[in-house]
C-alpha positions as CSV (number, residue, x, y, z in Angstrom):
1,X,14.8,8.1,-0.6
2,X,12.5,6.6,-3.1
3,X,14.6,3.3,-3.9
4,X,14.3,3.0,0.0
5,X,10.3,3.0,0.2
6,X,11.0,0.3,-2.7
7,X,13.3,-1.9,-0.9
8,X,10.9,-1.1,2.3
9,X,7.6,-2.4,1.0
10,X,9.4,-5.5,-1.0
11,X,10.4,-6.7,2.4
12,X,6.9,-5.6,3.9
13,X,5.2,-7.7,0.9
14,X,6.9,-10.5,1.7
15,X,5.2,-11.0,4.9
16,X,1.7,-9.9,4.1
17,X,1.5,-12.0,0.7
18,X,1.6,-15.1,3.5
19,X,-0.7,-13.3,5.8
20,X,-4.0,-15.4,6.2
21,X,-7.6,-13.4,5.9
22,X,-8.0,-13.0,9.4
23,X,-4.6,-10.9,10.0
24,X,-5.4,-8.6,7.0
25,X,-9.1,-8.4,7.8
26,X,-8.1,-7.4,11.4
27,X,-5.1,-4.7,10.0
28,X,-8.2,-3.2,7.7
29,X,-10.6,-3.1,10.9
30,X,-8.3,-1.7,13.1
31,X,-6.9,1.2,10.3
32,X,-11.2,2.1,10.1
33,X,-11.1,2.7,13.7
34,X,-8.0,4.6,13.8
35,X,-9.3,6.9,11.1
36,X,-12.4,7.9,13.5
37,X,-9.9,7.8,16.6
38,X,-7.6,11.0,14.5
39,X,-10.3,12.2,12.8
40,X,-9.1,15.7,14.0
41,X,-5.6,15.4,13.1
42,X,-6.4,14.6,9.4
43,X,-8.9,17.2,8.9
44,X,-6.1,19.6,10.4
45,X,-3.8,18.5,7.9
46,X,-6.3,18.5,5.4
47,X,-7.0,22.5,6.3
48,X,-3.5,23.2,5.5
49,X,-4.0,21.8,1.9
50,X,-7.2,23.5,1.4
51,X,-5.5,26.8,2.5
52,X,-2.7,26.1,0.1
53,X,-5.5,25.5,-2.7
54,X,-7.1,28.6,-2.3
55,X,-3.8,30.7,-2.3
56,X,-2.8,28.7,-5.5
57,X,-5.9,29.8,-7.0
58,X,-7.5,26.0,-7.5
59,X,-11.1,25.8,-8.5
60,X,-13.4,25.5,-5.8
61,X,-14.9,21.7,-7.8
62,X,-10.9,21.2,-7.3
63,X,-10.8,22.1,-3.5
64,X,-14.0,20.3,-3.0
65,X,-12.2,16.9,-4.1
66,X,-9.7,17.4,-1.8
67,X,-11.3,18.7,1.2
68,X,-12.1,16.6,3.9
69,X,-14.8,16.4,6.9
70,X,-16.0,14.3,9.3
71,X,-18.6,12.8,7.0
72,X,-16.1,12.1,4.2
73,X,-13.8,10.6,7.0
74,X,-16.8,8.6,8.4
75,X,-17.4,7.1,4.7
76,X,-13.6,6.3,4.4
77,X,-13.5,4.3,7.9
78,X,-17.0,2.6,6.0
79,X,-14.7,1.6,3.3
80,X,-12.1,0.0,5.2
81,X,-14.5,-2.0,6.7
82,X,-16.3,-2.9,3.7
83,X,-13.3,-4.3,2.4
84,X,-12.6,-6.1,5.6
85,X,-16.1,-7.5,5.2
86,X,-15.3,-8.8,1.0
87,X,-14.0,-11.9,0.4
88,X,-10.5,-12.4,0.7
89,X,-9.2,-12.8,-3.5
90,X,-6.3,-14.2,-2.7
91,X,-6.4,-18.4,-3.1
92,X,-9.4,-18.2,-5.0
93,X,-9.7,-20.8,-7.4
94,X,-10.1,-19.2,-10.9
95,X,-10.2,-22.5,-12.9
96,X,-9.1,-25.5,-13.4
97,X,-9.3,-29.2,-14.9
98,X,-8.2,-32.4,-14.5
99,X,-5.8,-34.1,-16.8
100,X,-6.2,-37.6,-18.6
101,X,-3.7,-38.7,-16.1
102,X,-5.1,-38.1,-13.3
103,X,-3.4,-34.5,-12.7
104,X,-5.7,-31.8,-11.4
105,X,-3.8,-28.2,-12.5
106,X,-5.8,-25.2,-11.0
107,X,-5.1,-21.4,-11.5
108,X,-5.1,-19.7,-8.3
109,X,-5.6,-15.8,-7.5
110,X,-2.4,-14.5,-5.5
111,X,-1.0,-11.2,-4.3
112,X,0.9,-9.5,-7.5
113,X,4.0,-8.4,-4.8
114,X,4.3,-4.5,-4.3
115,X,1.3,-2.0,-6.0
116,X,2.5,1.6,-6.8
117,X,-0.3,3.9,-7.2
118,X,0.1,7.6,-8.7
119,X,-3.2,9.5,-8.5
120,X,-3.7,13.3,-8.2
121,X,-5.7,15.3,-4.9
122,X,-8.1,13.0,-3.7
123,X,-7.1,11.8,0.1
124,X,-9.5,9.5,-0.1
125,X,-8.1,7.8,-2.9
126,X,-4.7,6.9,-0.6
127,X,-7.0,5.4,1.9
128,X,-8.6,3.2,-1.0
129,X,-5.9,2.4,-2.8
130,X,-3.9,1.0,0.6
131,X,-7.0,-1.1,1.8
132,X,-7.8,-3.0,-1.6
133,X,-4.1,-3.1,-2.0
134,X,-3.9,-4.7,1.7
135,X,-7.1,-7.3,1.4
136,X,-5.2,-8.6,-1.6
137,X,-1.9,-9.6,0.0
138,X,-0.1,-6.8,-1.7
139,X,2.4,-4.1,-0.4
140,X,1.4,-0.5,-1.6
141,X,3.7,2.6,-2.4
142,X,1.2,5.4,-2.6
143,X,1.9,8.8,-4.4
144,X,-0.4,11.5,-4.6
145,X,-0.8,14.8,-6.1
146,X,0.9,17.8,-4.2
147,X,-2.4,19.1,-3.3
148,X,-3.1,16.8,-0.7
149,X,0.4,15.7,0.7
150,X,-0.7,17.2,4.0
151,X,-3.5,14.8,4.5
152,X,-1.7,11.7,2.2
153,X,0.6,12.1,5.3
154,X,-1.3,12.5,7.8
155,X,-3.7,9.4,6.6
156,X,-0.6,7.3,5.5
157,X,0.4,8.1,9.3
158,X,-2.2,6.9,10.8
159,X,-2.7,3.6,8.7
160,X,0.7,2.4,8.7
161,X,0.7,2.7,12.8
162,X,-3.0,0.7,12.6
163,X,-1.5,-2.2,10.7
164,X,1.4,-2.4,13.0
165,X,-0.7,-2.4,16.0
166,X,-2.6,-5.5,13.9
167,X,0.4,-7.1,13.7
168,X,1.5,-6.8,9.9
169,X,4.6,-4.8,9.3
170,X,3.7,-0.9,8.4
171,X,6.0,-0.6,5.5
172,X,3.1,-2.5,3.6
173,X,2.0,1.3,3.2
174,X,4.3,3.4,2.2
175,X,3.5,7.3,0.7
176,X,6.1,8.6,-1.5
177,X,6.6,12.9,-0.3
178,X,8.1,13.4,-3.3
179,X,5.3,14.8,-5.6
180,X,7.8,16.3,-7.9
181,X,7.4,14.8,-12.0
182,X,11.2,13.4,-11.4
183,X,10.1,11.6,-8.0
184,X,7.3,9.8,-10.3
185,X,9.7,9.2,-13.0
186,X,12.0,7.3,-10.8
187,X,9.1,5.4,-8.9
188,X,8.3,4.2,-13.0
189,X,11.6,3.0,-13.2
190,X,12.2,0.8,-9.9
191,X,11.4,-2.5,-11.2
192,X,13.6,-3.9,-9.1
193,X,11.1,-3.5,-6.4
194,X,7.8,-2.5,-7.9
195,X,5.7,-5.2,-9.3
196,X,2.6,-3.2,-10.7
197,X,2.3,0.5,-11.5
């Protein structure tokens, strides 16, 4: 299951590392609109996680980084944008010089290939991680902590169908279910497919 969200996004990443600014500025636009359009199916999602908390006994300063609302979804959408808005990295020029011969050499910013991300239960953070990871040509595999699989899903859902609808492929996001310590061990291990962990 895992190896296939590897193989996924690798094939993903090899379209959007070519994409120019405008197709990845629109895919970040159009996932900040989508986030307002199911704004009620992610904070229903995100009630079942916040239920789960509680029964599981989390601290409320726990459940407050994990529960959503309206306002916190309104902020995310903001984000997207934002980065829509920033300045594409990717063909940057970073330096350069010119040789005695004539030859210019330049170092150039470019997308690193697929991004795996392990964080712990704050939604918002799969929302950030997949836009910065998407403005910068690179395919993300997402894994957060079991706390907030309910909303990493529903968000995850609703970005990967915005970036298809932009015209990218939506394997560029891809959320790993698996919040087990062995599904994160073998996500460590797939270098095969995952460029930067």
């Amino acid at each position: 299951m895992i190896h296939d969200i590897g193989k996924k996004a690798k094939e993903a990443e090899r379209v959007l590392s070519t994409a120019n600014t405008e197709m990845k500025n629109r895919a970040l636009y159009t996932i900040a609109d989508a986030l307002m359009i199911n704004a009620e199916q992610i904070l229903a999602a995100n009630m079942k996680d916040v239920r789960a908390a509680r029964v599981r006994g989390l601290k409320e300063t726990l459940i407050d980084r994990l529960m959503l609302n309206r306002a916190r979804i309104e902020s995310m959408a903001k984000a997207a944008a934002d980065v829509a808005a920033a300045d594409d990295p990717v063909g940057r020029v970073l330096s350069g010089s010119v040789r005695p011969n004539g030859l210019k050499i330049e170092k150039v910013a470019v997308p690193l290939g697929v991004v795996a991300v392990i964080y712990e239960a704050r939604p918002n953070v799969t929302l950030d991680a997949a836009v910065l990871c998407l403005k910068s040509g690179n395919a993300a595999i997402l894994r957060g902590g079991k706390e907030a699989i309910y909303s990493n899903m529903a968000i995850a859902s609703v970005m990967r169908e915005a970036v298809s609808r932009a015209g990218l492929p939506a394997d560029c996001i891809q959320l790993v279910e698996d919040t087990s310590h062995e599904g994160a061990a073998e996500l460590m291990k797939m270098n095969e497919y995952v460029d930067v962990i």
